[in-house]
Backbone as CSV, one residue per row, in Angstrom:
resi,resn,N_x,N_y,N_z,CA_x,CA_y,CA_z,C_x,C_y,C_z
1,UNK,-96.185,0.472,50.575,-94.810,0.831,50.811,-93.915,-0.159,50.065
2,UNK,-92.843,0.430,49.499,-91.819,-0.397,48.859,-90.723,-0.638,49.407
3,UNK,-90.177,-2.446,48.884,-89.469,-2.927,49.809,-88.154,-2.016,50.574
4,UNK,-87.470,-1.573,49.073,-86.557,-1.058,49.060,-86.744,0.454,50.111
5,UNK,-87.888,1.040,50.474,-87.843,1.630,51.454,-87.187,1.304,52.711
6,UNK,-87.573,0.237,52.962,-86.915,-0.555,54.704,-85.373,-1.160,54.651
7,UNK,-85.652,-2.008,53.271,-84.716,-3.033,53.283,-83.191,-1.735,53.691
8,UNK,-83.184,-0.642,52.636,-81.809,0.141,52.528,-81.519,0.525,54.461
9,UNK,-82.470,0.857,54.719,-81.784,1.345,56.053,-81.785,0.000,57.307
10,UNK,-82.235,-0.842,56.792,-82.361,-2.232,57.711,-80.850,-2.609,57.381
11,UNK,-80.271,-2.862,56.156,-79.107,-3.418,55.717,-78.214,-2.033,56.508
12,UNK,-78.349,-0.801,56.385,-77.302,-0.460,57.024,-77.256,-0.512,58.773
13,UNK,-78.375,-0.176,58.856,-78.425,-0.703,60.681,-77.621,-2.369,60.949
14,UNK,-77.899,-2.904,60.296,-77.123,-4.233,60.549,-75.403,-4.233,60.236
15,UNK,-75.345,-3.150,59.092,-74.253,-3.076,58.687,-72.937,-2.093,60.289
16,UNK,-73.865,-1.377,60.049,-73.335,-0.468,61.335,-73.028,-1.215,62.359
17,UNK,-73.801,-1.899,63.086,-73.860,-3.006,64.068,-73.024,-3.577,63.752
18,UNK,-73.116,-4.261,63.035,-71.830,-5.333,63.317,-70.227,-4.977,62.984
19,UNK,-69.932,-3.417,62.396,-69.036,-2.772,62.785,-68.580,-2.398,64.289
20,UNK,-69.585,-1.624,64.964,-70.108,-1.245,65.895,-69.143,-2.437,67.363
21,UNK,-69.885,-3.533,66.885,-69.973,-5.032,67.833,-68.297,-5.251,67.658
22,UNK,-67.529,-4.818,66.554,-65.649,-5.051,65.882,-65.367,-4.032,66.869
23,UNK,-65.351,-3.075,66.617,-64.898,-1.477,67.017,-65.108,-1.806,68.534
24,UNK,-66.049,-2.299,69.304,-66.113,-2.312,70.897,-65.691,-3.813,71.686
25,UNK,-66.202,-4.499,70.997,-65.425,-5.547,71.844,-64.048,-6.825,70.771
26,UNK,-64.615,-5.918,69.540,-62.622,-6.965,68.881,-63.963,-7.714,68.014
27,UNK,-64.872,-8.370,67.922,-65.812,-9.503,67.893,-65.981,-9.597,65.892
28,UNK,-64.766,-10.719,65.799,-64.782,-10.541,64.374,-66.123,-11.228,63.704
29,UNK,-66.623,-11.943,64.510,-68.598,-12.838,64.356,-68.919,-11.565,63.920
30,UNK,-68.981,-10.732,64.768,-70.137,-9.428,64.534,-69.624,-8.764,63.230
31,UNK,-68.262,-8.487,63.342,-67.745,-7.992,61.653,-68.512,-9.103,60.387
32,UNK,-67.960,-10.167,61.011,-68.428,-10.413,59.496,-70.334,-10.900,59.393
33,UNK,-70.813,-11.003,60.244,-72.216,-11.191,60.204,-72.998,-10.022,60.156
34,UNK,-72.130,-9.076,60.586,-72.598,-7.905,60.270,-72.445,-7.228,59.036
35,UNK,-71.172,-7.025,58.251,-70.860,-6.651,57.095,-71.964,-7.644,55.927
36,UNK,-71.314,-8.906,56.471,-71.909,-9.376,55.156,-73.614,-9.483,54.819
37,UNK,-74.348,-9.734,56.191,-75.649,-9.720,56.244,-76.171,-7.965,55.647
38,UNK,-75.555,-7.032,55.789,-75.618,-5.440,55.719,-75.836,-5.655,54.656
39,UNK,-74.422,-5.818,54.218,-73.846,-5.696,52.115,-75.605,-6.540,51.562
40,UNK,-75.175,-7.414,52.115,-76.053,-8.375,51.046,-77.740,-7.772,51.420
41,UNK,-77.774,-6.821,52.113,-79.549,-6.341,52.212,-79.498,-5.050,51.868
42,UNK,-78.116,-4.475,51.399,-78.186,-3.136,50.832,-77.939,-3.506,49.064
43,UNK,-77.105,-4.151,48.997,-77.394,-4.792,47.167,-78.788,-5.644,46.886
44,UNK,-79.381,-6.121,47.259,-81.287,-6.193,47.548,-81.787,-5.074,47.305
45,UNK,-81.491,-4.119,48.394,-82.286,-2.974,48.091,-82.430,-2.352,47.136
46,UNK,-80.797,-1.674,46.449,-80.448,-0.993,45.655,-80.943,-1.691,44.185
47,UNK,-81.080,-2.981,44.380,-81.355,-3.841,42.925,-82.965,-3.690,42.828
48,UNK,-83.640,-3.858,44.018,-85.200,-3.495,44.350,-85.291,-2.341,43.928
49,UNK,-84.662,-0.876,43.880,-84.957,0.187,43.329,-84.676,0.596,42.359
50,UNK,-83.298,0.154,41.392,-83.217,0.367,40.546,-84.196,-0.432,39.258
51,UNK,-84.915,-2.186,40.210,-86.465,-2.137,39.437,-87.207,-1.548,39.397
52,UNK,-87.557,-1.001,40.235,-88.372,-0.252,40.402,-88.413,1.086,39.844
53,UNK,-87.198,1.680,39.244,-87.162,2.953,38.770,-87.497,2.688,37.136
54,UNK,-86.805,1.074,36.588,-87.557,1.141,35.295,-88.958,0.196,35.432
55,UNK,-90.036,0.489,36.321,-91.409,0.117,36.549,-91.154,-1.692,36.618
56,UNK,-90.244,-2.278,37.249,-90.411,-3.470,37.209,-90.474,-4.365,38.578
57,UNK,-90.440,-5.590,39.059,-90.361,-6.537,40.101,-89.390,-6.815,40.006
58,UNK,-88.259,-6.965,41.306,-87.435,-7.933,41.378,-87.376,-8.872,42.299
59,UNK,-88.117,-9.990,41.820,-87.598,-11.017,42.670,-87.112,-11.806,43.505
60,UNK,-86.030,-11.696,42.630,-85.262,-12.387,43.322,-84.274,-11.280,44.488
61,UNK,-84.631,-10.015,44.114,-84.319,-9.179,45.611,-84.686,-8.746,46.815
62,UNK,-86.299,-9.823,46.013,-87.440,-9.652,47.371,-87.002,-11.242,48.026
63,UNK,-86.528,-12.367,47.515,-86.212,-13.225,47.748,-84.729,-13.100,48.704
64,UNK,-83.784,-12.331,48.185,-83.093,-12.179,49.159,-82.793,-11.682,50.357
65,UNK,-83.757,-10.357,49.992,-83.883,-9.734,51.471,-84.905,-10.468,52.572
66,UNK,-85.680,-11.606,52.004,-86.415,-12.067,52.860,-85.685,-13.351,53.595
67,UNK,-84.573,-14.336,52.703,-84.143,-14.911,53.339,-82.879,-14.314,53.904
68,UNK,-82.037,-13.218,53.827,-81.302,-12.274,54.899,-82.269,-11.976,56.356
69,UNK,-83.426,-11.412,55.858,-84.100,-11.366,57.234,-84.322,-12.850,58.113
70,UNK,-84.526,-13.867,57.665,-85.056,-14.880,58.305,-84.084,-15.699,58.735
71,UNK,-82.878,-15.379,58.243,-81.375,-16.254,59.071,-81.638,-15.368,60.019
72,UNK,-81.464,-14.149,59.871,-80.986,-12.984,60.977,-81.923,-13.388,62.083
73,UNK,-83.148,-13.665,61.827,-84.608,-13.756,62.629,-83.789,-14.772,63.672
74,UNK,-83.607,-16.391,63.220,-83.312,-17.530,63.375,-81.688,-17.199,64.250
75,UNK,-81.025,-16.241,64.102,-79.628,-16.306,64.112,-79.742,-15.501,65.657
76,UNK,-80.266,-14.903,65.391,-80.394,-13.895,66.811,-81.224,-14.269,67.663
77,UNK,-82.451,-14.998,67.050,-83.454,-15.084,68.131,-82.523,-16.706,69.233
78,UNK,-81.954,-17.535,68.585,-81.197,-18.155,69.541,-80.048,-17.735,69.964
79,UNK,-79.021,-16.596,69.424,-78.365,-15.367,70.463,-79.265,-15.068,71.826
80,UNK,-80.309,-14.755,71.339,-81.373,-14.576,72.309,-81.428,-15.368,73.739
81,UNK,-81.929,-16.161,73.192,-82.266,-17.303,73.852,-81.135,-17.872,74.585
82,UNK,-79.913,-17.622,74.053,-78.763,-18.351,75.043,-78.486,-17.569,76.304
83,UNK,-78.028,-15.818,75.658,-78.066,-14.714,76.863,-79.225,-14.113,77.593
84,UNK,-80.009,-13.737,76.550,-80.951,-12.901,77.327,-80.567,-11.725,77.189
85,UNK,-79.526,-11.154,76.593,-79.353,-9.745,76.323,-80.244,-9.189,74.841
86,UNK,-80.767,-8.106,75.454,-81.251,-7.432,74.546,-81.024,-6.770,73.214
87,UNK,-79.266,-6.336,73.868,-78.667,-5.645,72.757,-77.410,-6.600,72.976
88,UNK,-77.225,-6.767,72.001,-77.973,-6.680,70.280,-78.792,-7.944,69.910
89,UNK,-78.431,-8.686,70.190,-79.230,-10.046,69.684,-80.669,-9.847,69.956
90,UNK,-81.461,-9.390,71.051,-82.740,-9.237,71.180,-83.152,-8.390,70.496
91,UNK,-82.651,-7.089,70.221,-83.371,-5.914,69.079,-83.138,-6.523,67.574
92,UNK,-82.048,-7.286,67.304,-81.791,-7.459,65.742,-82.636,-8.396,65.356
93,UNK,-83.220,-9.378,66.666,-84.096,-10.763,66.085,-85.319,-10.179,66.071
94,UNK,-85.827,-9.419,67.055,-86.917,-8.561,66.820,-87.258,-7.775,66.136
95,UNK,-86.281,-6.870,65.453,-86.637,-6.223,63.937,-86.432,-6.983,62.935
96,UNK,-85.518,-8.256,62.826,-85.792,-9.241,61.522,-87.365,-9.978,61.433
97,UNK,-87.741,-10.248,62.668,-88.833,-10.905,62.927,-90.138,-9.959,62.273
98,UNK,-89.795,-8.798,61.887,-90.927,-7.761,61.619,-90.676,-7.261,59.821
99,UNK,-89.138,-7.658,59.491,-88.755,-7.410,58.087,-89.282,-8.412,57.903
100,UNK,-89.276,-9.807,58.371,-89.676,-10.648,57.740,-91.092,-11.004,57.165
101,UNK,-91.830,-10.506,58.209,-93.313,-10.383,57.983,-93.839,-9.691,56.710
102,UNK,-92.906,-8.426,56.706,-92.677,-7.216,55.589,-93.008,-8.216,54.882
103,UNK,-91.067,-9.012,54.422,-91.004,-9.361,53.063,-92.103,-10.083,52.341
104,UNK,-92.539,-11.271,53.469,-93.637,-12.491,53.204,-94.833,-11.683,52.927
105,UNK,-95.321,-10.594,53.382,-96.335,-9.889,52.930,-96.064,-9.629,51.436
106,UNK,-94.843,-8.450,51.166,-94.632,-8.512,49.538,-94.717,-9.335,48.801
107,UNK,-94.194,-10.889,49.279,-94.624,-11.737,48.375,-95.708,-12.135,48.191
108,UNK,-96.391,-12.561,48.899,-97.866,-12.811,48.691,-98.385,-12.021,47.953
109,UNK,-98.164,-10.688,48.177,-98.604,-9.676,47.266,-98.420,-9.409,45.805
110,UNK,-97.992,-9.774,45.289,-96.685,-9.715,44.352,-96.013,-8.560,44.001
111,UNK,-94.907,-8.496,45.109,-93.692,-7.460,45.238,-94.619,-6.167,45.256
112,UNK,-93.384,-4.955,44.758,-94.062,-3.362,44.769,-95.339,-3.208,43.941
113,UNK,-95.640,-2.154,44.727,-96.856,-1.843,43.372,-96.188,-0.877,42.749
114,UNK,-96.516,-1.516,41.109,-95.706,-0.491,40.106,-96.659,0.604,39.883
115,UNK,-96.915,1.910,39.540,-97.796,2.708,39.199,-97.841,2.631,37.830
116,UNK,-98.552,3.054,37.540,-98.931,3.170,35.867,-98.542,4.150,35.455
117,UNK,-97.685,4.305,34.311,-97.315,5.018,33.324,-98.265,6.612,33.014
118,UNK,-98.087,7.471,32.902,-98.841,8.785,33.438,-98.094,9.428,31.901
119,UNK,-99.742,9.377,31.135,-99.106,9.836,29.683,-100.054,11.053,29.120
């Protein structure tokens, strides 16, 4: 599976959220940790696929979406830890905690698998 599969709808779930978190309780933290953590794992993605469409690795977009996931991991899981609420801080540290695994897997791996040219 390729990164850019997860990463696009992970960045907008976060993105949503932390709209979501503005829109219901005012909470400009959640606007902007939300927007900007979103933006910055949906331009990852989109840069991950548009390598991927001319057969290449990117890097440094597997690099970013992995350290986006691992603040988020780190950022929420002590949200966590202070409340005890689930939502949101417990679901967002718990699905970063699982992108993250993702990403560190891709790397080890080295990134997507490109297919071979079909001539």
């Amino acid at each position: 599976m390729h990164d850019f599969c997860f990463t696009i709808p992970y960045g907008l779930l976060i993105l949503v959220g932390g709209l979501v978190g503005y829109a219901r309780r005012g909470s400009t933290a959640s606007l902007a940790g939300g927007a900007s953590s979103g933006l910055l794992l949906l331009l990852a993605g989109f840069v991950s696929l548009k390598a991927f469409e001319k057969r290449r690795n990117s890097y440094l977009a597997l690099i970013l979406e992995t350290v986006c996931a691992l603040v988020l991991t780190y950022v929420m899981g002590q949200r966590y830890l202070e409340t005890s609420k689930i939502m949101p801080a417990g679901l967002v540290a718990a699905l970063s905690v699982l992108m993250s695994g993702f990403y560190l897997y891709k790397i080890a791996n080295g990134g997507n698998d490109i297919p071979s040219k079909a001539e």
